[in-house]
MARNUFI-686759 format. One record per residue (C-alpha): y, x, z; residue in three letters. Coordinates in pm, 1 decimal. Example, Ala and Ser with C-alpha at 12.3 -4.5 7.8 and 13.67 -1.06 7.14 Angstrom:
REM MARNUFI-686759
c2, c1, c3, code
-450.0, 1230.0, 780.0, ALA
-106.0, 1367.0, 714.0, SER
END
This chain:
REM MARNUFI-686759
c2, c1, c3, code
1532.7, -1937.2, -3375.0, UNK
1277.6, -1701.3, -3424.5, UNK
1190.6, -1407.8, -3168.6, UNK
1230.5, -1008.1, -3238.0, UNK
972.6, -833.1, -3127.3, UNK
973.3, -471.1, -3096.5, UNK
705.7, -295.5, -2914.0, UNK
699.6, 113.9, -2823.7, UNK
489.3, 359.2, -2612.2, UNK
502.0, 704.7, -2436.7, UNK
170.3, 875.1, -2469.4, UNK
121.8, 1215.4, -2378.1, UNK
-195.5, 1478.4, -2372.9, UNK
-395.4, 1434.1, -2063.0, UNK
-275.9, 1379.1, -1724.6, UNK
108.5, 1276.2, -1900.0, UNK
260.0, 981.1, -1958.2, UNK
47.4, 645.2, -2103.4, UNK
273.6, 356.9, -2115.1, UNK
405.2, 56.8, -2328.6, UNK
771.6, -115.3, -2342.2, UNK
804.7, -420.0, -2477.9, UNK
1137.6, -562.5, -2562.7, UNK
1108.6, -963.6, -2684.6, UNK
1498.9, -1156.4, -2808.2, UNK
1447.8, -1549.1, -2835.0, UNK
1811.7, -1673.8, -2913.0, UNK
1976.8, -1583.0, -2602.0, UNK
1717.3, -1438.6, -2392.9, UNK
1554.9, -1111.9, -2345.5, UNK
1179.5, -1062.2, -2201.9, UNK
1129.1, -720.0, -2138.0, UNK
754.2, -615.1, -2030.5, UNK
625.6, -276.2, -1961.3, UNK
337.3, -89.8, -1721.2, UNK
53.2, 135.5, -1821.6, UNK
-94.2, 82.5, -2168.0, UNK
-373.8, -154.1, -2135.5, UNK
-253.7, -351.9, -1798.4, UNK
-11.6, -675.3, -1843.7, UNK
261.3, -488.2, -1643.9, UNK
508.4, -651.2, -1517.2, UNK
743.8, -883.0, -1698.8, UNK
1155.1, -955.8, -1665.2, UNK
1363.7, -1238.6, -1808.4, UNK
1732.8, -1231.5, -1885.0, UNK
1969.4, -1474.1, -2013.3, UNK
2315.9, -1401.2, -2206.9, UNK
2619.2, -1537.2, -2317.3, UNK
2590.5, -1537.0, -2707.5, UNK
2233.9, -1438.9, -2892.4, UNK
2465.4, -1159.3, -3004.1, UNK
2491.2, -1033.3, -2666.3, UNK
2130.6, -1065.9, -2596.9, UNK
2066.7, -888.8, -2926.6, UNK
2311.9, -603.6, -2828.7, UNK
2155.4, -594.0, -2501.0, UNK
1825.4, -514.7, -2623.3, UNK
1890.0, -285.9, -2866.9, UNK
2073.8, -89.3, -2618.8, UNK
1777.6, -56.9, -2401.0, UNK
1544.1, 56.8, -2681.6, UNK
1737.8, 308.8, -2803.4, UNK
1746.3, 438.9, -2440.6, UNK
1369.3, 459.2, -2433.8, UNK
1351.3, 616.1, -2827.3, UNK
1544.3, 874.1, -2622.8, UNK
1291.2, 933.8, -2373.0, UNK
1034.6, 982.9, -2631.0, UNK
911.8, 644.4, -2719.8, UNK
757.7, 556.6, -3034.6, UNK
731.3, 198.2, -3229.0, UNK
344.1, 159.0, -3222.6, UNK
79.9, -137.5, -3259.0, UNK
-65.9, -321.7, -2948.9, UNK
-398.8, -207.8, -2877.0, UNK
-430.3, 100.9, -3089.1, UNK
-435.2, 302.0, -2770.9, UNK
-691.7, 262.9, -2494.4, UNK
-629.7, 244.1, -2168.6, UNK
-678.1, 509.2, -1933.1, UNK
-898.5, 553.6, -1649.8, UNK
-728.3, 541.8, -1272.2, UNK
-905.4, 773.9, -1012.8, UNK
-1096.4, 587.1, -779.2, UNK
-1196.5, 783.0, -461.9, UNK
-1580.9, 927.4, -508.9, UNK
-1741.5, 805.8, -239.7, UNK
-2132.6, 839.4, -146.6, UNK
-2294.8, 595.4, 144.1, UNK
-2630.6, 692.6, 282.4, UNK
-2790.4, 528.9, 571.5, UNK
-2774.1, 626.2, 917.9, UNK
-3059.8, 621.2, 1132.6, UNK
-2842.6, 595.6, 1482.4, UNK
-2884.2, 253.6, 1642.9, UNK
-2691.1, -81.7, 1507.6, UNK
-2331.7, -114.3, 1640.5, UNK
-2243.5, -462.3, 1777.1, UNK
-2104.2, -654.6, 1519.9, UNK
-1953.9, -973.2, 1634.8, UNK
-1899.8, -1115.3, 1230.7, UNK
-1865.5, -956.2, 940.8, UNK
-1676.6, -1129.6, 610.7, UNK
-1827.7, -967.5, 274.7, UNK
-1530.4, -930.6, -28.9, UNK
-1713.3, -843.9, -253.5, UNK
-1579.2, -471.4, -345.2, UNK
-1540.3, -157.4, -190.3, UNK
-1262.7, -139.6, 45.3, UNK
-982.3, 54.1, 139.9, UNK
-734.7, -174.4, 277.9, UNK
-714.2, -270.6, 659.7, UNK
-468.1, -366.4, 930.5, UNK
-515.0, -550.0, 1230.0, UNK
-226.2, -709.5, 1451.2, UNK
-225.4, -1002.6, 1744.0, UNK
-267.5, -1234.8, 1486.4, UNK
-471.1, -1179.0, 1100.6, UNK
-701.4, -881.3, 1046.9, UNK
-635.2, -855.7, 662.1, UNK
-863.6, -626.8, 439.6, UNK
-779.2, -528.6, 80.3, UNK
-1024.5, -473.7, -196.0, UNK
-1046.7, -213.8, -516.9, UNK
-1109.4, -583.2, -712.4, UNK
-708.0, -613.9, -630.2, UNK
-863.5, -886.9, -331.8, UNK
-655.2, -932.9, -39.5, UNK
-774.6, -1151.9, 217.4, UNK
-620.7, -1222.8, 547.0, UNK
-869.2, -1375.7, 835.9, UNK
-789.6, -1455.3, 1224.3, UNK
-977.1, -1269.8, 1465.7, UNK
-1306.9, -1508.9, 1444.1, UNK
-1332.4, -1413.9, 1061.8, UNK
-1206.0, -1703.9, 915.0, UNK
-990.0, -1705.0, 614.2, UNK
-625.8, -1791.1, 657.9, UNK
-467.7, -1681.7, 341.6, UNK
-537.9, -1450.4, 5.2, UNK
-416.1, -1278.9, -220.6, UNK
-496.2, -1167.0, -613.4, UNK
-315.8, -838.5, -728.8, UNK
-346.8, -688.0, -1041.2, UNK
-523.3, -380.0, -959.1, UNK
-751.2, -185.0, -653.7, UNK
-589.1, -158.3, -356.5, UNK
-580.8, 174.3, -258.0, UNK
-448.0, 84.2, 119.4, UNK
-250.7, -183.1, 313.8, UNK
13.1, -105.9, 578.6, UNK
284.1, -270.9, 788.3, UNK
638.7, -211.6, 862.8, UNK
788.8, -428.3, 1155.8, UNK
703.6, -734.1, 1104.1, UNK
602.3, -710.3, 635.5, UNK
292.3, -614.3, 525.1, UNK
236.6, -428.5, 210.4, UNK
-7.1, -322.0, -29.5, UNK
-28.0, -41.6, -292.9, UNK
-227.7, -109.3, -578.0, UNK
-386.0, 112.7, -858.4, UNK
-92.6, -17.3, -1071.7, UNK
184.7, 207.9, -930.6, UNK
349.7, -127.0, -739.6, UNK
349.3, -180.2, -379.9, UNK
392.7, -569.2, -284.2, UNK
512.9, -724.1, -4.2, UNK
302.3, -993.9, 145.8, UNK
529.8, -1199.6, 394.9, UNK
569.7, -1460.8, 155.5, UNK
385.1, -1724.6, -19.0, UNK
348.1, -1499.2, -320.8, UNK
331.4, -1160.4, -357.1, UNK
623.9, -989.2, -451.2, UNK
680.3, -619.5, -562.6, UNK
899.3, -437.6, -347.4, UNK
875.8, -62.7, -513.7, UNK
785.7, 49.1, -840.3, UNK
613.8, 363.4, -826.3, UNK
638.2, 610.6, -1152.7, UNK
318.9, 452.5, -1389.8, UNK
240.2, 848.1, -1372.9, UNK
187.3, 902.0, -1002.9, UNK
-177.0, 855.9, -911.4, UNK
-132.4, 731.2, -598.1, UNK
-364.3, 828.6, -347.1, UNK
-169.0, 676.8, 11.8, UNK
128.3, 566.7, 100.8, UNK
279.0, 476.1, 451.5, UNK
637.9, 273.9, 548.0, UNK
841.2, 313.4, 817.0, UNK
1176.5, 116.5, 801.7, UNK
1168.4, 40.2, 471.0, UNK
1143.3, 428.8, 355.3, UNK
847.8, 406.6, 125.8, UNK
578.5, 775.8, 111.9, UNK
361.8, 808.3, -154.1, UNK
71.3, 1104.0, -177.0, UNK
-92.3, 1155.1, -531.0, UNK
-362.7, 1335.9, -647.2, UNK
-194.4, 1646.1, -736.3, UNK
-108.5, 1674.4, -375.4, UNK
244.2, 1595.9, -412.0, UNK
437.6, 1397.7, -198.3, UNK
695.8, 1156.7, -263.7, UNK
987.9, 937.7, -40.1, UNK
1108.1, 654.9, -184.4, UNK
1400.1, 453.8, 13.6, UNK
1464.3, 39.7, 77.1, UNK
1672.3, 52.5, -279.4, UNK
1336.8, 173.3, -445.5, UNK
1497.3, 519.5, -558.1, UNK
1321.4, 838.5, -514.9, UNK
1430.1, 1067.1, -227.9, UNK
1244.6, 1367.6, -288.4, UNK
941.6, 1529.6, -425.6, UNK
737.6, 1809.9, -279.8, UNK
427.9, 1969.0, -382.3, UNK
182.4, 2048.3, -134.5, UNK
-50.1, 2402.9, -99.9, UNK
-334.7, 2179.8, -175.7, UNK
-484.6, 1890.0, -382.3, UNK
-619.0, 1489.0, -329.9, UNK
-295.0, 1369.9, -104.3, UNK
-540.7, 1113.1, 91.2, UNK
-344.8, 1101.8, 381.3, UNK
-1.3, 1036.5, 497.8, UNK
169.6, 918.5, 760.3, UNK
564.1, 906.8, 872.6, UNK
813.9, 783.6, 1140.9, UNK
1111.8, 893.4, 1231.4, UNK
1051.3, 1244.6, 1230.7, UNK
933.3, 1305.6, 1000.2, UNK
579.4, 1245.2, 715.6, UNK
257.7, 1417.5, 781.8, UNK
87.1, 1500.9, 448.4, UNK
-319.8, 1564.9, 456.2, UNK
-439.9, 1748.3, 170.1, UNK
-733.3, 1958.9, 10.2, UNK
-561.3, 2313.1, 201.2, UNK
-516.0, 2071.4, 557.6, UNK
-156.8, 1908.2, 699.0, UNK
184.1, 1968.3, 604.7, UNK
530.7, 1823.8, 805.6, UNK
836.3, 1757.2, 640.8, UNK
1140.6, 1647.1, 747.2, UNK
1251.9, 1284.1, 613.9, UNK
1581.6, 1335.5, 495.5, UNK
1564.4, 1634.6, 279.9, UNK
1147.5, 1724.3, 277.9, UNK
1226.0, 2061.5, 419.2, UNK
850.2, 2154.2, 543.1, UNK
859.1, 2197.4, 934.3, UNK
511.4, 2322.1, 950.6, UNK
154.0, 2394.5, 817.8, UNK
-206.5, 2360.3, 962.1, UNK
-528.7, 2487.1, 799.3, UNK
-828.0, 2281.3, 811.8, UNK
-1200.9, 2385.9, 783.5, UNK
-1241.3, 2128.2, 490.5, UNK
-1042.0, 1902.5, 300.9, UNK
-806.7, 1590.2, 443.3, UNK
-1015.3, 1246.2, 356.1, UNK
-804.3, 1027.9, 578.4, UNK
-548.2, 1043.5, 860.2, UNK
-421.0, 851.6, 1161.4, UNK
-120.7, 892.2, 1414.3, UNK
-39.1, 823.4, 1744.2, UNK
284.1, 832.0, 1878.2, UNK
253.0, 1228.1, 1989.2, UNK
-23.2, 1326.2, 1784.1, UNK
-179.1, 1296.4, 1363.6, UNK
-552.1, 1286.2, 1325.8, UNK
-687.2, 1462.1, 1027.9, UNK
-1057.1, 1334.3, 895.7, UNK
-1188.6, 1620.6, 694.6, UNK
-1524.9, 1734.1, 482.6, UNK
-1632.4, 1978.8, 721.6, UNK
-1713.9, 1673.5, 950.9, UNK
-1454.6, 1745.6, 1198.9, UNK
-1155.3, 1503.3, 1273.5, UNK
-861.7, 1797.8, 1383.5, UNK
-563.5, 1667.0, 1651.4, UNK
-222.7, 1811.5, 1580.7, UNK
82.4, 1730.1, 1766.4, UNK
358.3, 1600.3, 1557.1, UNK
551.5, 1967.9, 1638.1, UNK
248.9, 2130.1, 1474.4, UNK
51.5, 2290.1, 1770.4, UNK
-338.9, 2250.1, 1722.9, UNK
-555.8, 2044.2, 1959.4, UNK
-871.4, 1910.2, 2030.7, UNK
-1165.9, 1886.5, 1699.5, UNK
-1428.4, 1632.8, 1713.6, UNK
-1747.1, 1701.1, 1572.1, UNK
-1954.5, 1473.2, 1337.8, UNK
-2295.9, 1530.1, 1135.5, UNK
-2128.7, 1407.8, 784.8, UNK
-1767.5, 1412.5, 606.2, UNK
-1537.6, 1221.6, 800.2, UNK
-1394.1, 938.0, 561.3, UNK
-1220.3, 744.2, 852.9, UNK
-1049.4, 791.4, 1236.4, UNK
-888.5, 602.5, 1426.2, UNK
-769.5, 639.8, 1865.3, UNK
-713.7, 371.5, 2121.8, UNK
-433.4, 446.8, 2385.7, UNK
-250.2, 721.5, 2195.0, UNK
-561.7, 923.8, 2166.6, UNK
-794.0, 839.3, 2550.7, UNK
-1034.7, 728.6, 2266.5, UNK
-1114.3, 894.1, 1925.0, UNK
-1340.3, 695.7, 1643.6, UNK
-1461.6, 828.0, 1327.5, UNK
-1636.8, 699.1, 1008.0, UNK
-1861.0, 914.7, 827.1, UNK
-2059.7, 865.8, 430.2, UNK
-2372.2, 812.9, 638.8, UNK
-2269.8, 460.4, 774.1, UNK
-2237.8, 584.8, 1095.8, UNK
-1913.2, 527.1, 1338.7, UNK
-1825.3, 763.3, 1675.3, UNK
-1632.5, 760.2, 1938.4, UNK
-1500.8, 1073.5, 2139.1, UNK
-1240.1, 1123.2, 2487.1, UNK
-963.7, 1262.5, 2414.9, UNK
-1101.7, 1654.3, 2492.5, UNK
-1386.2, 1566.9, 2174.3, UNK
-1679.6, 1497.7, 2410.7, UNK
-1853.9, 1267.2, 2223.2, UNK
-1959.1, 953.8, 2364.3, UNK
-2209.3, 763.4, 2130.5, UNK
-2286.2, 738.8, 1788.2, UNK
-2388.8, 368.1, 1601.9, UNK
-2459.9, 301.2, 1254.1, UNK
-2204.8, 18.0, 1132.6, UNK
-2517.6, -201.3, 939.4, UNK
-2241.8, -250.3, 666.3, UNK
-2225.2, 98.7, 475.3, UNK
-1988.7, 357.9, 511.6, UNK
-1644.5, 307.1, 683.0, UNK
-1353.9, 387.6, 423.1, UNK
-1071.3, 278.3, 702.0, UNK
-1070.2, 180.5, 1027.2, UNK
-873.6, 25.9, 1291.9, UNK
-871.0, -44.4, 1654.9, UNK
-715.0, -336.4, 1854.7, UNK
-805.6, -472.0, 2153.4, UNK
-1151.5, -332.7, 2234.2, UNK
-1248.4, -377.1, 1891.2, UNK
-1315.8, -189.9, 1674.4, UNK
-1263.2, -301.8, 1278.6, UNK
-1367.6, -143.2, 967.5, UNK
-1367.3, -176.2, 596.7, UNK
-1677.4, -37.6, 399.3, UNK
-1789.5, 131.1, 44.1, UNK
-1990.1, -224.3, 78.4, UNK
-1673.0, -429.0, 56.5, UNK
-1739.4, -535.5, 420.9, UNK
-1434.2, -607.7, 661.9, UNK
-1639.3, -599.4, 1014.7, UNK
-1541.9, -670.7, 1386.7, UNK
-1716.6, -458.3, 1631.2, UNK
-1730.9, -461.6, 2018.7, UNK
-1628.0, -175.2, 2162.4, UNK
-1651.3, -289.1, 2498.6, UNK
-1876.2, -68.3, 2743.0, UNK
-2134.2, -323.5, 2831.5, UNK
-2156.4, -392.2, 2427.8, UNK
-2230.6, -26.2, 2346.6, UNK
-2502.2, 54.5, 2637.2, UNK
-2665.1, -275.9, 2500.8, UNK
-2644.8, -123.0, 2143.9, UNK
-2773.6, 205.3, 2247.5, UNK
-3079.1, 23.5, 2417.6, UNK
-3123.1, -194.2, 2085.3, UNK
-3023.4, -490.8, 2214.1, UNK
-2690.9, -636.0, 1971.5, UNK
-2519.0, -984.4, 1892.1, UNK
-2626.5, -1204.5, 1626.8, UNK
-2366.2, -1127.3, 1391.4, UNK
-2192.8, -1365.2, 1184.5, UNK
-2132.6, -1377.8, 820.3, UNK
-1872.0, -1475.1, 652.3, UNK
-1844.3, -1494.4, 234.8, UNK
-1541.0, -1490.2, 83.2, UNK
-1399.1, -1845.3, -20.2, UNK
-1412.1, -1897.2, -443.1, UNK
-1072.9, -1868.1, -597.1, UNK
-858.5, -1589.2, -651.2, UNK
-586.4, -1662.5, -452.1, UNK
-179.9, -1653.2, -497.6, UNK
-135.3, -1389.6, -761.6, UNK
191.4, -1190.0, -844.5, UNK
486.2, -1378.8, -1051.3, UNK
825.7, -1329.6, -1173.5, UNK
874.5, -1748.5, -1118.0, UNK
1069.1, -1823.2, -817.1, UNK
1118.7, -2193.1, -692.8, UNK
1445.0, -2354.5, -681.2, UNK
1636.4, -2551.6, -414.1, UNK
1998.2, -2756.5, -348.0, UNK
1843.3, -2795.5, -1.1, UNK
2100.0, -2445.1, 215.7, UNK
2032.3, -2645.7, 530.0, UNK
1778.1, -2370.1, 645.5, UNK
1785.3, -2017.2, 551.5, UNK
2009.7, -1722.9, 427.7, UNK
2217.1, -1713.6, 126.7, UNK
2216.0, -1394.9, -71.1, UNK
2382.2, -1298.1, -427.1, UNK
2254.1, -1066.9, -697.1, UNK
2536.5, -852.9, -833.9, UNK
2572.8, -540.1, -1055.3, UNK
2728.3, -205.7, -957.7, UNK
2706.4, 18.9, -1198.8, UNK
2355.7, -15.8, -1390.9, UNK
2211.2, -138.0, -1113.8, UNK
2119.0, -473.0, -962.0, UNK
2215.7, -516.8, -587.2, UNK
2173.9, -792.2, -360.0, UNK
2388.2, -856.6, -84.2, UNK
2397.8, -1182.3, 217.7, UNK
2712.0, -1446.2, 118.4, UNK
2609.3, -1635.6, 446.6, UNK
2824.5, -1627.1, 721.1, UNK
2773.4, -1374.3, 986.1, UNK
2630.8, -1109.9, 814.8, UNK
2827.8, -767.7, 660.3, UNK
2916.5, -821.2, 285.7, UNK
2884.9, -464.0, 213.0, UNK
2530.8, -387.2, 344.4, UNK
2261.9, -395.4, 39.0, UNK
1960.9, -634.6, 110.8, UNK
1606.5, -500.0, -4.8, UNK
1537.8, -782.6, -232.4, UNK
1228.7, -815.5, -467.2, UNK
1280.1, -619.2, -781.8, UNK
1121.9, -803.4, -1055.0, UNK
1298.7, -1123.1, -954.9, UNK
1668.3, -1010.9, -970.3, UNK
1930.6, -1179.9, -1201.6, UNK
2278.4, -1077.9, -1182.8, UNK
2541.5, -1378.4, -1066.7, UNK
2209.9, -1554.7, -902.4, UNK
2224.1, -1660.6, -532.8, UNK
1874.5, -1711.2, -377.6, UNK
1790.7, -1887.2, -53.4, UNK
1583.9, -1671.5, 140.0, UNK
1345.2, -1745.2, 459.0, UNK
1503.6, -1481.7, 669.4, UNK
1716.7, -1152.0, 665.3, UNK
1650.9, -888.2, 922.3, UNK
1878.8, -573.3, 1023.2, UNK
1719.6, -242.5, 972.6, UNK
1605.7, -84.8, 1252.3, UNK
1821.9, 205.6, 1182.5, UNK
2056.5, 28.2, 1059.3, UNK
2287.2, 15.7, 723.6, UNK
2089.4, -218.4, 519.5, UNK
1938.7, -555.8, 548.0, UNK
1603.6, -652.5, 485.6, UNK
1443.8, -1025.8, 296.1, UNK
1110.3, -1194.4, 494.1, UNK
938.3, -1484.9, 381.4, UNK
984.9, -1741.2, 98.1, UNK
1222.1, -1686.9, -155.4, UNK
1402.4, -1943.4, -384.0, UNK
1662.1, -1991.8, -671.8, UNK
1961.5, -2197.0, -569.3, UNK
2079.4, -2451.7, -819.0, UNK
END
């Protein structure tokens, strides 16, 4: 038989809407694709009954989207549009070399770091994520369709959130989208704690989206460029152009406001305090109930901070290649140039200090005392270097393996309430009526998957997928 196509897009003046949906019937199947106009997007594959069902199926969903303002339109007509990519500027510093024990080079400028006891993984705007153990050698990568605009961890997943509007979760062998973020939100940062999803944008708004991937609420800020956020259980701490804004998780009531001297280019947290890099070169302390601390003072815009031991030590990356480190009062206590460009994010772990650079440079630096009076008197390592391995690496995909083999793992079952697809553990043990957060793109109703591992919530209520995923047959 052959297939119906029928193709349509949304495409408004401006700063509006730009985006395609695609709706393909092949006897008794139904592709749907859609994403931005000019990306692949993503892609979702259903099966029916009868091709009359299929066909009924899909006509149903276009005329939803003819009622959204859709149009029928021709592949390629319309370009696409340009994502904003953070301007950034890197000038040399002329302060002595920092230590640098190795340094791996990927090839684009990079946002993306985190660092735990076991991979130091660094994310590039190429859509490059690479993972490495703490010697700089390359354990795992990944290829995602679009820049990564930051990586971050929740528990025990790591995620990224790409230029795309997706966020993917890592833990497996493939990566796997875990939220969809509106194709219309420029998304600027975005931070997870237990499974509730932030976003910032570049209108300064600020969005929570929970573990079923629906919105929470919205909130525009006083200010523009959203380029930091962070949350916990408190609450989310919103960095702007006009300085830092609280709100409350469950209903985004704003709990307070704090001027800064310039505007927010990154932000860190502690578990008493948020860290606000700004353009005025300052890094400003706030406790998380809004009262204004110490301000550390650098000689260029701040575009990364980081503390060690809940803020005994402050660090700071400037667009002059040069790194900091303060106490706690702002005293500072040196100054180094990185060697590797301008530090875009930064970590620390373990007397080290790691950073990711507008050179697409993930370096480990030694923070130690002895290593920094050596530095200061000129005297450094012989740093290694590290090039990333050819090959893309495991890319995005809709395919999931299939087993007989239930002998290890967790049983869970796809099933519809209401419009929606739900997932839910049929494995012993578990509560039936707890929701699992489950991949979205890779949901078919009456499926049962096999999946690596299923976690409780730390707050409870819901149930959360780790690891390898696979079809059962």
């Amino acid at each position: 038989m052959a297939e119906e196509k029928t193709y349509l897009e949304l495409s408004e003046a401006n700063e509006g809407s730009h985006k395609f949906y695609e709706v393909i019937i092949k006897d008794t199947e139904v592709t749907i694709r859609y994403g931005r106009i000019g990306d692949s997007g993503q892609t979702q594959k259903k099966t029916y009954p009868t091709p009359d069902k299929a066909k009924a199926e899909a006509n149903k969903k276009i005329k939803e989207k003819l009622a959204k303002g859709y149009e029928p339109a021709v592949m390629g007509v319309r370009q696409k549009r340009s994502v904003t990519r953070r301007a950034v500027t890197s000038t040399t510093s002329t302060a002595q070399q920092a230590p640098i024990l190795w340094k791996f080079n990927s090839n684009s400028a990079a946002f993306g770091i985190f660092i735990d006891g076991n991979r130091c993984w660094v994310g590039n705007q190429a859509g490059q994520v690479f993972a490495l153990n703490h010697q700089g050698q390359v354990i795992n990568q990944f290829k995602l369709p679009d820049g990564v605009k930051c990586l971050v961890a929740d528990d025990i997943w790591i995620y990224a959130g790409c230029d795309d509007g997706n966020v993917y979760d890592l833990t497996g062998k493939l990566p796997r989208v875990a939220y969809n973020i509106d194709e219309n939100v420029d998304i600027f940062w975005l931070d997870i704690n237990n499974g509730l999803l932030v976003v910032s944008d570049a209108n300064g708004g600020v969005t929570t989206i929970d573990h079923e991937d629906e919105s929470q609420w919205t909130r525009l800020s006083q200010g523009q460029s959203g380029w930091m956020v962070r949350c916990d259980e408190a609450g989310v701490y919103h960095g702007h152009s006009q300085g830092v804004t609280m709100y409350d998780n469950q209903e985004g009531r704003m709990l307070w406001h704090q001027q800064t001297g310039g505007a927010v280019l990154f932000g860190w947290q502690e578990t008493s305090a948020v860290y606000a890099g700004a353009s005025d070169q300052k890094i400003y302390c706030f406790s998380k109930q809004g009262k204004a601390g110490p301000v550390y003072k650098c000689d260029a815009s701040v575009y990364s901070c980081a503390t060690a031991a809940d803020g005994k030590y402050v660090f700071a990356g400037d667009n002059s290649s040069s790194i900091y480190c303060f106490n706690e009062s702002g005293e500072r206590l040196w100054k180094l140039s990185t060697g590797c460009a301008s530090a875009l994010s930064m970590q620390f772990f373990e007397n080290h200090i790691y950073i990711v650079t507008t050179d697409g440079s993930l370096a480990c630096i030694d923070a130690s005392e002895a290593a920094i009076q050596a530095a200061q008197a000129g005297t450094i390592p012989q740093a290694a270097i590290i090039k990333a391995p050819k090959g893309e690496g495991a890319a995005p995909s809709a395919v999931v393996e299939t087993t007989t083999d239930t002998s290890q793992g967790v049983i869970v079952e796809c099933y519809k309430e209401g419009n929606k697809l739900r997932v839910r553990v049929v494995s012993p043990g578990y509560k039936p009526n707890w929701k699992v957060q489950f991949p979205k793109d890779i949901r078919q109703e009456g499926q049962r998957y096999l999946v690596e591992e299923i976690r409780e919530s730390a707050s409870g209520g819901f149930y959360r997928a780790f690891g390898d995923i696979k079809k059962l047959i």
